[in-house]
C-alpha positions in Angstrom: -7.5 -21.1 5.6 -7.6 -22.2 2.2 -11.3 -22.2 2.2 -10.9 -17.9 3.5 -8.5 -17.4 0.7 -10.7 -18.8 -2.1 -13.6 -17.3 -0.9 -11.6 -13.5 -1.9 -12.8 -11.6 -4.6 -10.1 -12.1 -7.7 -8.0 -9.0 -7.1 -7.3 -9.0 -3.7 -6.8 -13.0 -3.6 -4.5 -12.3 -6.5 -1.8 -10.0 -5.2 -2.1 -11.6 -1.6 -1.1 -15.6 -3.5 1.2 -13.8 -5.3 2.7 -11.2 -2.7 3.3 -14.7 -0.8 4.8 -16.7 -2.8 7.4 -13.8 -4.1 7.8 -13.3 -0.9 8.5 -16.6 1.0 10.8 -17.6 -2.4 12.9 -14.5 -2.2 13.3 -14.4 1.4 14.1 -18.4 1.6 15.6 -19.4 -1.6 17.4 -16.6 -3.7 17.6 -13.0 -1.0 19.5 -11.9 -4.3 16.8 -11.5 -5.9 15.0 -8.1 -3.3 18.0 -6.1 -4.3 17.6 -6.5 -8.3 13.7 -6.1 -7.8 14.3 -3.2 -5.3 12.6 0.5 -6.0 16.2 2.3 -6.7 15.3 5.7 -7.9 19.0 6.8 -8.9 18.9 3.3 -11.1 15.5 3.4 -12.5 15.9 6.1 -15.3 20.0 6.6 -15.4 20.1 2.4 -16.4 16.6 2.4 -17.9 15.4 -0.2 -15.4 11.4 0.7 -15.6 10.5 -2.5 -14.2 11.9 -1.8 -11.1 8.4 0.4 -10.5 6.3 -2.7 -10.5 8.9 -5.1 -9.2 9.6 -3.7 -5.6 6.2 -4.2 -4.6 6.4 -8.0 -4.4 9.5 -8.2 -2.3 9.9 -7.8 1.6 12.6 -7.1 3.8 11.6 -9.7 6.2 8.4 -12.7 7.1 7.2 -9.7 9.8 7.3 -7.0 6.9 5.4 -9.5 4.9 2.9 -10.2 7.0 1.8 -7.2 8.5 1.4 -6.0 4.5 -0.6 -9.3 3.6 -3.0 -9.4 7.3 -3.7 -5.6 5.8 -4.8 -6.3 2.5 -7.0 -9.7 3.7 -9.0 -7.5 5.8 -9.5 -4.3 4.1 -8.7 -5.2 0.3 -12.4 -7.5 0.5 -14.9 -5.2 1.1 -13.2 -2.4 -1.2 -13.0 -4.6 -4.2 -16.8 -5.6 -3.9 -18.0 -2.5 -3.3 -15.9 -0.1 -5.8 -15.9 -3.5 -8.6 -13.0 -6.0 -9.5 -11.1 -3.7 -12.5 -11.3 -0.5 -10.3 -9.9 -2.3 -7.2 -6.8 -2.9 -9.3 -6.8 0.2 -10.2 -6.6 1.6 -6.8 -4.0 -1.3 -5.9 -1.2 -0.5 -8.7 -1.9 3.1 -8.8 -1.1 3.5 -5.5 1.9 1.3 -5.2 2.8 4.0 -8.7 2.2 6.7 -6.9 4.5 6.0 -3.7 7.5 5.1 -6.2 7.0 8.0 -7.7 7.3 10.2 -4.4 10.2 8.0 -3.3 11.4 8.7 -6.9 11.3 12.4 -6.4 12.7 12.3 -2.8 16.1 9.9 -3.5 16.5 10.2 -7.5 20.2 11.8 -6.8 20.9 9.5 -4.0 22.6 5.8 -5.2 22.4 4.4 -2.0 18.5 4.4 -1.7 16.5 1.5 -2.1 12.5 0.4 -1.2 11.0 -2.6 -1.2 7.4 -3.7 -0.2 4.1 -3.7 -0.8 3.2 -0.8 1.6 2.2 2.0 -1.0 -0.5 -0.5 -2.9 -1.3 -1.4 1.0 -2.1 2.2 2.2 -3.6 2.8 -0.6 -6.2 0.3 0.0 -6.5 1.1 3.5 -7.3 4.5 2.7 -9.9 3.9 0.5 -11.5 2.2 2.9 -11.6 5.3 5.3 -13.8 6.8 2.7 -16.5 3.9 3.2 -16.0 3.4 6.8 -14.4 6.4 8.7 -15.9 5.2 11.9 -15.0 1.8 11.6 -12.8 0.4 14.8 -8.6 -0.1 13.5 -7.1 -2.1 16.1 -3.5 -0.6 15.6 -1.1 -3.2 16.4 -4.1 -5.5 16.7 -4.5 -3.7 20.5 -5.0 -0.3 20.2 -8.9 0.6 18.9 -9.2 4.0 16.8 -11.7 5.3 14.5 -10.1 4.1 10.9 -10.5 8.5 10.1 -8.5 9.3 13.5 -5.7 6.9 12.3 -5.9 8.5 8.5 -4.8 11.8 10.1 -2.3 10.9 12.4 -1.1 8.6 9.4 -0.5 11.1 7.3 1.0 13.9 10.1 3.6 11.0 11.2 4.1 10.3 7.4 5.0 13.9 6.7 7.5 14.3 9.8 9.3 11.4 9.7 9.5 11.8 5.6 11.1 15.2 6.5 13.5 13.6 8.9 14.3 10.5 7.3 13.2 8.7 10.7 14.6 4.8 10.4 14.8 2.8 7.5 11.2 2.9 6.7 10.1 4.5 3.3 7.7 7.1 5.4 7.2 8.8 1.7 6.1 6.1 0.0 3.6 5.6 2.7 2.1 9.1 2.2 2.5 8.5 -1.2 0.5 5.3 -1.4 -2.4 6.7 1.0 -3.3 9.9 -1.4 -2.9 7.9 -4.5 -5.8 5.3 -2.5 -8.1 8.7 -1.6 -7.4 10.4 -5.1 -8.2 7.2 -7.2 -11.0 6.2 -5.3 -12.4 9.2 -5.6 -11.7 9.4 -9.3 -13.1 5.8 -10.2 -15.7 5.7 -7.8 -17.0 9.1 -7.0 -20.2 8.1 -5.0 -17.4 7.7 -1.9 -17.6 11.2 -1.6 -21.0 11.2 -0.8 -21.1 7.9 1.2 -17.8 9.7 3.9 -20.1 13.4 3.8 -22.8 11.3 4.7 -21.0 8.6 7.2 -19.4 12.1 9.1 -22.9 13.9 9.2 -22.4 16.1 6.5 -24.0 14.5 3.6 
């Protein structure tokens, strides 16, 4: 396993060490710490608390939450750092995770109660810029069900939008969406070749 993780190009073997060892301390040793590093949207500009943008994205509500994030970005952070380049993959990463705070910002900014943690916006991001590369290629969705990775970007972003509008469960639906268009949008931006490469992969390049 060591041997797999060395063998990662710098970015992604970067946040996955670091998401890791954030994670295991904060969940194990000092849980205190998720709440002050938490995405809190009605905190972040009334108590000036920028870092809270950046912070929330290393802390997990749980080892499953964790490691559904980290078996993500092993898979599919790899070939999108060597193909788009090291400095654009992080990029696409941080952007991302950016981009879903800010929709969870614009969602819950009046509500106190609110709070996100996770690295799921950087994640989806990542995953949808590989869809651009690879729409055909087989997602096994709970590591059972096989879909085309362009069949799972639209019902992604469908279930995103309805449960967002509902406020289904606990999970942060909008900073899912969020994280997914920010992957597309910078991708696209940074490395537009992807544009041709997806015409081309769905037959209309």
């Amino acid at each position: 396993m060591l041997q797999e993780l060395l063998a990662l190009p710098p970015v992604t073997q970067f946040f996955l060490t670091l998401n890791v060892v954030i994670g295991a301390y904060t969940l194990l040793a000092n849980p205190a710490l998720i709440d002050r590093w938490a995405f809190k949207p009605y905190r972040v500009v009334r108590e000036k608390e920028w870092s809270r943008w950046l912070t929330a994205g290393f802390v997990h509500v749980g080892f499953m939450h964790l490691l559904f994030n980290m078996i993500t970005l092993f898979y599919f952070g790899p070939p999108i750092e060597r193909t788009v380049g090291t400095w654009r993959f992080l990029v696409i990463y941080i952007g991302s995770e950016l981009l879903a705070n800010a929709l969870t910002y614009w969602k819950y900014k009046d509500r106190p109660e609110y709070s996100a943690v996770g690295a799921s916006g950087a994640i989806s991001g990542v995953l949808f810029s590989f869809c651009l590369f690879e729409p055909f290629a087989m997602l096994y969705i709970f590591f059972a069900i096989p879909m085309p990775a362009i069949v799972f970007a639209v019902l992604y972003v469908a279930l995103s939008i309805y449960a967002s509008k509902r406020e289904v469960g606990r999970v942060a639906h909008e900073a899912h969406l969020g994280g997914a268009l920010g992957g597309l949008v910078l991708t696209i931006l940074l490395y537009p070749s992807a544009v041709t490469t997806f015409l081309a992969k769905i037959g209309l390049g």
